[in-house]
C-alpha positions, -999 to +999 in steps of 0.1 A: -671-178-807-650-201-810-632-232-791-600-254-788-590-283-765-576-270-735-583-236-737-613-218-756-598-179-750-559-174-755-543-142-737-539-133-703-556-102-704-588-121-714-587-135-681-601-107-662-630-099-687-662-111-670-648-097-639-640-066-655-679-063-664-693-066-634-671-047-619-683-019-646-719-029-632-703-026-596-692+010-599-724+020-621-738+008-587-715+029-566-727+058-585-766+051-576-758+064-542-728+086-545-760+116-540-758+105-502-724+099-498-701+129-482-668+137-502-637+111-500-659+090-484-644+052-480-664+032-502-672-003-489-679-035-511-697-066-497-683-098-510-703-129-504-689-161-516-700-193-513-660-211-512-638-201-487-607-175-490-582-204-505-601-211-536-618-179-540-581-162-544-577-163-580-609-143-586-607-119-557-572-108-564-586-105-603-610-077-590-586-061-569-561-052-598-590-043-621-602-017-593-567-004-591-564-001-628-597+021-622-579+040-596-601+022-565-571+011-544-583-008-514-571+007-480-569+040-496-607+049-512-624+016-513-627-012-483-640-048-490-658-069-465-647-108-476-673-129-464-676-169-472-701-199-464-675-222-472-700-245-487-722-241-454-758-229-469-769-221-435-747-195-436-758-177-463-789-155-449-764-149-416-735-135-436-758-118-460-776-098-432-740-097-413-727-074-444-760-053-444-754-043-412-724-031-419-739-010-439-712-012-472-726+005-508-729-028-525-726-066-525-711-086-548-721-120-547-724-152-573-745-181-568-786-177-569-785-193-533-762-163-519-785-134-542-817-149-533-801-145-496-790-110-499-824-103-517-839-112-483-814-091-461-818-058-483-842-044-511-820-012-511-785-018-513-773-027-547-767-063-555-740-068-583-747-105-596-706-115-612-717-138-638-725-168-623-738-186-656-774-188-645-805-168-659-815-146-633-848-145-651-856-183-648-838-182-609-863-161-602-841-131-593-850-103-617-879-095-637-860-094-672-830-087-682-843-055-702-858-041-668-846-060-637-866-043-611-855-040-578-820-040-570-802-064-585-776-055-608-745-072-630-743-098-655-748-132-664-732-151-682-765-172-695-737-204-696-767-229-700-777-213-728-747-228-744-749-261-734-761-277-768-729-260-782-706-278-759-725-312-763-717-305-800-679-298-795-677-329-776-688-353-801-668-333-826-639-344-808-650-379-798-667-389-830-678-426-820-696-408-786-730-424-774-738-422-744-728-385-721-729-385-679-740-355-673-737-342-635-763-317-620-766-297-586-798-297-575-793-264-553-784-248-585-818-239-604-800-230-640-780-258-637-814-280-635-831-264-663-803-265-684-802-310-678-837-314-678-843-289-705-820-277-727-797-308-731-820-336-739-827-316-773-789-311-778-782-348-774-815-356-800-799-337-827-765-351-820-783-387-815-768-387-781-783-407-751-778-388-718-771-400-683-779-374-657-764-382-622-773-360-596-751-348-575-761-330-539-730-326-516-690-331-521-696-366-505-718-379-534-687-374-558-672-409-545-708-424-549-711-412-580-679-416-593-678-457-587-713-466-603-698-440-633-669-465-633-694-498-636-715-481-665-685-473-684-703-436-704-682-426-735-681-388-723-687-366-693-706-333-691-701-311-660-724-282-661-719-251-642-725-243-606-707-242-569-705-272-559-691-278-592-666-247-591-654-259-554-644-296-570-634-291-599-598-302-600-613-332-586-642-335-612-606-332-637-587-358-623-611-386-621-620-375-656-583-380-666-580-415-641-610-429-661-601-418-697-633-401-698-639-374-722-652-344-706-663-308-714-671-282-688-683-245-688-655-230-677-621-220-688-602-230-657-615-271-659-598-271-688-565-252-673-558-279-649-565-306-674-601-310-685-603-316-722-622-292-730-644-260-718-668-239-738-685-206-718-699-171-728-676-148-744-674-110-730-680-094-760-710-065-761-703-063-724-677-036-725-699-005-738-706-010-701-676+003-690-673+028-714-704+044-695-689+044-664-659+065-672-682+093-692 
């Protein structure tokens, strides 16, 4: 792998790789139950978000045009049920067991909150996880990634797991760096583990000093934010995770308004002006699709 301020991955049709993938895992899933199914049946997809339809656009409309390039054109063979919490975690288990009802083939869904959820409402229907950047295995929502168990299906894109990585790429471009902010969502168990555990070795090697802030709603940001201003850090980390996602043109700017060097997980901080973003690649993940079409 490798990385560049501004944008890690050049290339428009990179941009719909991860969705491609679990879209691959998505239409494995469809097969699982095509037995049952009668001829030219409509196929229904679930899809469970945790934003609302206005931010969840981009990736949406980036699975629609990869089904249509698989010849799954919705309104004519497929239908998909949008659903969204719109940051509302009560919501989660009602709109999860809302979409069982209406009995579609699969669900896809994102955030461990919303799978845990669905988990709850159904132990038949395939779940298709779309690479949310948590381990599944540490959420608690498979039993390995070898054998899963259950029926939970997708990918991951483990983006914790290369958290030291981006900690590195940040003092490689802020050489006099000392002391790293480093938000984490609390709802968001990967996002934990990878603060609390993964990061403090990162910063030892790098002889970094960390300074986790957590971070529990959208109005904590401001809190946040203005004792961040008093402490004056050299850098800003901003792990993954939805409440992170939903804000992050906000996360950007104040990064920008404080002169405060920052590296996210994804791609897409870094599109609207983060410094710099580092996250799993999709190579290995295609063989996948290669399946399906055999």
């Amino acid at each position: 792998m490798t990385a560049s301020i501004r944008q890690l991955a050049a290339g428009n049709s990179k941009k719909l790789k991860p969705v491609l993938c679990a879209l691959c895992a998505m239409l494995l899933a469809f097969c699982v139950s095509a037995s049952a199914q009668q001829p030219k049946k409509l196929s229904r997809i679930g899809y469970l978000s945790a934003s609302d339809p206005a931010r969840e656009s981009t990736r949406a409309e980036g699975i629609r045009l990869a089904l249509r390039e698989r010849g799954y054109i919705e309104g004519h063979n497929i239908a998909i049920e949008y659903r969204y919490t719109q940051g509302k975690v009560d919501r989660s288990s009602l709109l999860a067991a809302e979409l069982v009802r209406l009995k579609v083939d699969i669900i896809m869904v994102a955030t461990p909150r919303l799978i845990r959820a669905t988990m709850n409402a159904t132990k038949t229907i395939p779940i298709v996880m779309m690479g949310s950047g948590t381990d599944p295995v540490v959420a608690g929502l498979i039993e390995s990634l070898a054998r899963p168990g259950g029926n939970v299906t997708g990918l991951t894109l483990l983006s914790e797991e290369l958290g030291g990585k981006r900690m590195e790429l940040l003092k490689e471009a802020v050489p006099k760096l000392s002391r790293v902010a480093v938000f984490y969502e609390t709802g968001a168990p990967g996002t934990v583990v990878e603060v609390k555990e993964a990061l403090p070795v990162a910063a030892r090697a790098l002889g970094l000093t960390l300074l986790p802030w957590e971070v529990r709603a959208a109005n904590d940001f401001d809190r946040v934010f203005a004792a961040l201003n008093e402490e004056r850090p050299d850098g800003l980390y901003v792990p993954s995770g939805p409440l992170f996602r939903d804000n992050r043109k906000r996360l950007v700017d104040f990064a920008l308004q404080s002169r405060l060097p920052s590296v996210y997980n994804n791609r897409a901080a870094a599109e609207v002006g983060g410094l710099m973003s580092y996250g799993g690649g999709s190579r290995g993940q295609l063989p996948a699709c290669r399946i399906f079409r055999r």
